[in-house]
N, CA, C and O of each residue as an XYZ file, in Angstrom:
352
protein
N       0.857     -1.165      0.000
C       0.000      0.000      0.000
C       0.903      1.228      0.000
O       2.012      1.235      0.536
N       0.389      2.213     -0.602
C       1.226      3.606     -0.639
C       1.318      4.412      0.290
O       0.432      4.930      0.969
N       1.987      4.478      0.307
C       2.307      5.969      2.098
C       0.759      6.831      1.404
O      -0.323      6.819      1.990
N       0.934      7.302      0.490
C      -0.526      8.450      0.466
C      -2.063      7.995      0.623
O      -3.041      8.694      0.887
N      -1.994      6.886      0.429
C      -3.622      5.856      1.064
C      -3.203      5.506      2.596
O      -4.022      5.489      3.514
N      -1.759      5.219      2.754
C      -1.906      5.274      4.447
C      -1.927      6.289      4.974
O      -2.765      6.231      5.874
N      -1.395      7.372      4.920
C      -1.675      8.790      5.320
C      -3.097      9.170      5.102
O      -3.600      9.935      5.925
N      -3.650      8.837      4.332
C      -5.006      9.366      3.884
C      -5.824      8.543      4.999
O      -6.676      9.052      5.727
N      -5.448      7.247      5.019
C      -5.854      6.540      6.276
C      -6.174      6.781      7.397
O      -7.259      6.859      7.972
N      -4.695      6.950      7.818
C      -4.496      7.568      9.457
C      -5.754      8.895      9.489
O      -6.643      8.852     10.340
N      -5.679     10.102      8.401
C      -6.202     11.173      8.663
C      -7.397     11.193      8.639
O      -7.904     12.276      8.932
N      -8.483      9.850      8.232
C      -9.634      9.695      8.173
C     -10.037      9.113      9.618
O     -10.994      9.427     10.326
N      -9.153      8.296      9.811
C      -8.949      7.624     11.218
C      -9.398      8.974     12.807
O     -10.087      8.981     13.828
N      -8.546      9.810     12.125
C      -7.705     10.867     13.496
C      -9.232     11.912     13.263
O      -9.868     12.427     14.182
N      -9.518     12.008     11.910
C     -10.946     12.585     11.654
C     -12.226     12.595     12.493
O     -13.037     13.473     12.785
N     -12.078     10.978     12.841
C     -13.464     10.762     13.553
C     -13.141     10.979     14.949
O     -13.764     11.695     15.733
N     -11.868     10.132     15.235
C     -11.498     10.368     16.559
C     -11.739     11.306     17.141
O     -12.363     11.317     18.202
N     -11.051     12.810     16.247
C     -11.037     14.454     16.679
C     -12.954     14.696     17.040
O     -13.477     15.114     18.073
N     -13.540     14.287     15.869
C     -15.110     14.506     16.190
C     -14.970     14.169     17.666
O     -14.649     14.971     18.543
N     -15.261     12.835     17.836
C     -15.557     11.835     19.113
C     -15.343     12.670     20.125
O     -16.285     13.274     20.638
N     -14.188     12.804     20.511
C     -13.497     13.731     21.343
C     -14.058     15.153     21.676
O     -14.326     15.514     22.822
N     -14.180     15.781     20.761
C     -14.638     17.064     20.196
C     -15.988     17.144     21.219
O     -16.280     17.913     22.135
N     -16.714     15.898     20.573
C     -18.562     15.885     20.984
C     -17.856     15.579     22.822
O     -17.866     16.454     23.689
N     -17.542     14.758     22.938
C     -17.080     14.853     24.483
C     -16.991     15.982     25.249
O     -17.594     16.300     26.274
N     -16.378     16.392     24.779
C     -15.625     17.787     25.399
C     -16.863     18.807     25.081
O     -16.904     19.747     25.874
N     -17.714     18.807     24.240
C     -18.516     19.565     24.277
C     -19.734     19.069     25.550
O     -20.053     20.192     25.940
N     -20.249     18.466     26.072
C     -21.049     18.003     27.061
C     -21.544     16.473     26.869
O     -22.199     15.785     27.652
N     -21.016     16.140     25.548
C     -21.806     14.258     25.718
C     -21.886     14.126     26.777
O     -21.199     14.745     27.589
N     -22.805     13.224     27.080
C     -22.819     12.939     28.414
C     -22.663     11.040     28.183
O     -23.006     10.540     27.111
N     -22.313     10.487     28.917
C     -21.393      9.140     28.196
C     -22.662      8.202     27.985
O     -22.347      7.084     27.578
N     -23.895      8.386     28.152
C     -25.110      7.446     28.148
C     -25.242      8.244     26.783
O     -24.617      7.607     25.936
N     -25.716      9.203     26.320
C     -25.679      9.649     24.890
C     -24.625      9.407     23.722
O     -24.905      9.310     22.528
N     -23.013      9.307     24.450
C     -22.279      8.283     23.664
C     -22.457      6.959     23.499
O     -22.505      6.581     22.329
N     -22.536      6.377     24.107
C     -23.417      4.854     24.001
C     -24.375      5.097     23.082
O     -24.253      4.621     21.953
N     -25.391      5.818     23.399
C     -26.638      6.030     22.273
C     -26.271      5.768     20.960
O     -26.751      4.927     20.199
N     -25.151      6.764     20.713
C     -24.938      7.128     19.560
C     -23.633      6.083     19.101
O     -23.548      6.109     17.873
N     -22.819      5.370     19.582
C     -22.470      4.393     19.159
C     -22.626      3.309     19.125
O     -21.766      2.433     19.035
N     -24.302      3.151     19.223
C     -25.087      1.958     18.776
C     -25.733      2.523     17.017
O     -25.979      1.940     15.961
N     -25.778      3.526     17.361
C     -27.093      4.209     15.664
C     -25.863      4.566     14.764
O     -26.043      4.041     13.665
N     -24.890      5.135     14.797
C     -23.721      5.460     14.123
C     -23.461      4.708     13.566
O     -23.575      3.651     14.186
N     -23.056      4.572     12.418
C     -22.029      4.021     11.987
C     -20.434      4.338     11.994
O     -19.579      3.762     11.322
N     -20.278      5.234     12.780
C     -19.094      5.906     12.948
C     -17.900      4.456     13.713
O     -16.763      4.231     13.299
N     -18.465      3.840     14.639
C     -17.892      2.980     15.013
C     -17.434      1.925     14.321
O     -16.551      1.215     14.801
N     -17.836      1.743     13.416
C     -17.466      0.596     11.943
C     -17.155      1.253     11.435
O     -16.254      0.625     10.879
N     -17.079      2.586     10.884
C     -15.656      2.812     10.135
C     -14.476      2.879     10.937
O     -13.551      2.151     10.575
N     -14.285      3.677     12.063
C     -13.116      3.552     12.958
C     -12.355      1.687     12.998
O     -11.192      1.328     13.182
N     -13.120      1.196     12.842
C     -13.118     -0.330     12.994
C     -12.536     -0.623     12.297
O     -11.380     -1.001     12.487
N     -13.308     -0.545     10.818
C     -12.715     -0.952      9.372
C     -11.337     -0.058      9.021
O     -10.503     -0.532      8.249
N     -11.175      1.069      9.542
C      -9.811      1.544      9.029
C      -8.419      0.899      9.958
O      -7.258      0.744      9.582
N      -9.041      0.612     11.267
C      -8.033      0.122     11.514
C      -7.761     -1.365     11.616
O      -6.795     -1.796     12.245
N      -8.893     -2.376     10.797
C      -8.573     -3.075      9.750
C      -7.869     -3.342      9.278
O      -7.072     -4.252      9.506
N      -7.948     -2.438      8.234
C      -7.680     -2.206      7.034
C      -5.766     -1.929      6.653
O      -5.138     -2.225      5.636
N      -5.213     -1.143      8.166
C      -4.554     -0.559      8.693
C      -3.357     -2.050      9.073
O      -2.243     -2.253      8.591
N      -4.070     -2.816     10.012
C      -3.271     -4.051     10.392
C      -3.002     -5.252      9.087
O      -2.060     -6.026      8.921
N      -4.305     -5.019      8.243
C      -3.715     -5.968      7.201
C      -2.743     -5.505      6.254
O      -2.064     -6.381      5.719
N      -2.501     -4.130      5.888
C      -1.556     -3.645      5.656
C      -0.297     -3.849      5.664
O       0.466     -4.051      4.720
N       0.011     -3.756      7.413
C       1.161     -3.874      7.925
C       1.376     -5.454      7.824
O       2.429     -5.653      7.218
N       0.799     -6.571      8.175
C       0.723     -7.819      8.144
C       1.257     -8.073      6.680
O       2.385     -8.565      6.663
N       0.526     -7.779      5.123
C       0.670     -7.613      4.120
C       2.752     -7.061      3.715
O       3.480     -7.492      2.821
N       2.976     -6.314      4.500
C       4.412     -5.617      4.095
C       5.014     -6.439      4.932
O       6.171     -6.487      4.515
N       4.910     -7.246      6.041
C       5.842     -7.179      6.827
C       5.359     -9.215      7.166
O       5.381     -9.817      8.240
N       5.126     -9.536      6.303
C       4.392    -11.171      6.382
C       5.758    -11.555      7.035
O       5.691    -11.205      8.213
N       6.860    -12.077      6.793
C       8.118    -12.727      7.411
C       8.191    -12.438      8.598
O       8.577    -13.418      9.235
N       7.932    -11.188      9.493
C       7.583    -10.820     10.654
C       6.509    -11.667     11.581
O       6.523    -11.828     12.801
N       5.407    -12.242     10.423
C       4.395    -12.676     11.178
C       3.714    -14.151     10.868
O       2.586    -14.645     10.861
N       5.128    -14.571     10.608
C       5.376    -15.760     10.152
C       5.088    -17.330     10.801
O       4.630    -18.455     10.598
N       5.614    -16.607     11.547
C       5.509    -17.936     12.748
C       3.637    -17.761     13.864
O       3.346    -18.315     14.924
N       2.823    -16.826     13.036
C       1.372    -16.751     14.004
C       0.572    -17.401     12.993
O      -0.616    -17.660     13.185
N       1.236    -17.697     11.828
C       0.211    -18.531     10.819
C       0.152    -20.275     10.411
O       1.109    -20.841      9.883
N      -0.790    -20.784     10.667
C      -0.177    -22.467     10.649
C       0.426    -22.707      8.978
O       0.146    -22.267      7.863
N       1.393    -23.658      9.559
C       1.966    -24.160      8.365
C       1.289    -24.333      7.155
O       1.880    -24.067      6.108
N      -0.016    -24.794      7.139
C      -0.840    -25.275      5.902
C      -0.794    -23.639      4.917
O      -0.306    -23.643      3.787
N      -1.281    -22.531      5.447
C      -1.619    -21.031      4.988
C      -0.730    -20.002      4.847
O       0.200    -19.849      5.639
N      -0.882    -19.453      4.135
C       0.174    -18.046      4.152
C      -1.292    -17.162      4.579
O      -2.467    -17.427      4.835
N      -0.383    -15.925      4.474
C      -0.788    -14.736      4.767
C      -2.393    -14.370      4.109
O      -3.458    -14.498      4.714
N      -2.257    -14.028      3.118
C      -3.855    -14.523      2.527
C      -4.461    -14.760      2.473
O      -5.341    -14.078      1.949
N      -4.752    -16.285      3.061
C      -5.538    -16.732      3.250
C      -5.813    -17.225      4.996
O      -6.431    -18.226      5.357
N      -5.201    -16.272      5.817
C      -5.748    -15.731      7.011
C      -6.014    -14.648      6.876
O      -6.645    -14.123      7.794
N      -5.726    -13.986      5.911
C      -6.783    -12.520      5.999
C      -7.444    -12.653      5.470
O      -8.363    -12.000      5.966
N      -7.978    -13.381      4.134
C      -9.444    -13.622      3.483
C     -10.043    -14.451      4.347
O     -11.154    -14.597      3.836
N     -10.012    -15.254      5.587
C     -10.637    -15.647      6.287
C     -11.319    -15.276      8.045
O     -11.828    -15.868      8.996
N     -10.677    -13.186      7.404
C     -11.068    -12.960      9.076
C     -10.248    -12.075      9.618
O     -10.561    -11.258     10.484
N      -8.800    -12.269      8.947
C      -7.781    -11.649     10.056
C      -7.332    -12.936     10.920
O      -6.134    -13.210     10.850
N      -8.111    -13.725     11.693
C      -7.730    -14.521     12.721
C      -7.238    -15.888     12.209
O      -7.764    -16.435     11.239
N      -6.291    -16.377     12.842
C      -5.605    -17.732     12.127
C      -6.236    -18.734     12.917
O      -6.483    -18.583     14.114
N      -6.485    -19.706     12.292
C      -7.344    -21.311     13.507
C      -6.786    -21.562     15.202
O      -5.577    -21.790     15.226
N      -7.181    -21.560     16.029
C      -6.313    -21.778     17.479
C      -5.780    -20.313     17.546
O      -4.669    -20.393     18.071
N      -6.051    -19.075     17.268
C      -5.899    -17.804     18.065
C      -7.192    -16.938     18.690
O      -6.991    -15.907     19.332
């Protein structure tokens, strides 16, 4: 992946966060955050970017994460199946 889709990443990431925060600091009151991160979808994207984010790094850096995948699979095909490898 390109530094400018990961940068673009992070800043979509830091985007919502800053909201989140933002609405906090303005008076949320934390039962109205709950509220609203049940009806939002804001919480599934935060989710999916940082996703999106770990398969990335997993993706560049597979020899690193070599030894968390069973012998039968590479990389691939623990992330087309989830992210999670069998027995983790």
């Amino acid at each position: 992946m390109s530094l400018i889709i990961y940068l673009t990443i992070c800043l979509m990431f830091f985007q919502e966060l800053n909201h989140l925060v933002n609405s906090v600091a303005n008076g949320l009151s934390s039962d109205e955050l709950y509220k609203r991160s049940l009806e939002e979808i804001m919480p599934l994207r935060i989710i999916s970017l940082l996703r999106l984010l770990a398969e990335t790094e997993i993706r560049n850096r597979e020899a690193d994460y070599k030894s968390f995948i069973p012998e039968k699979m590479n990389v691939h095909q623990v992330l087309l199946q989830g992210g999670a490898a069998p027995g983790c």
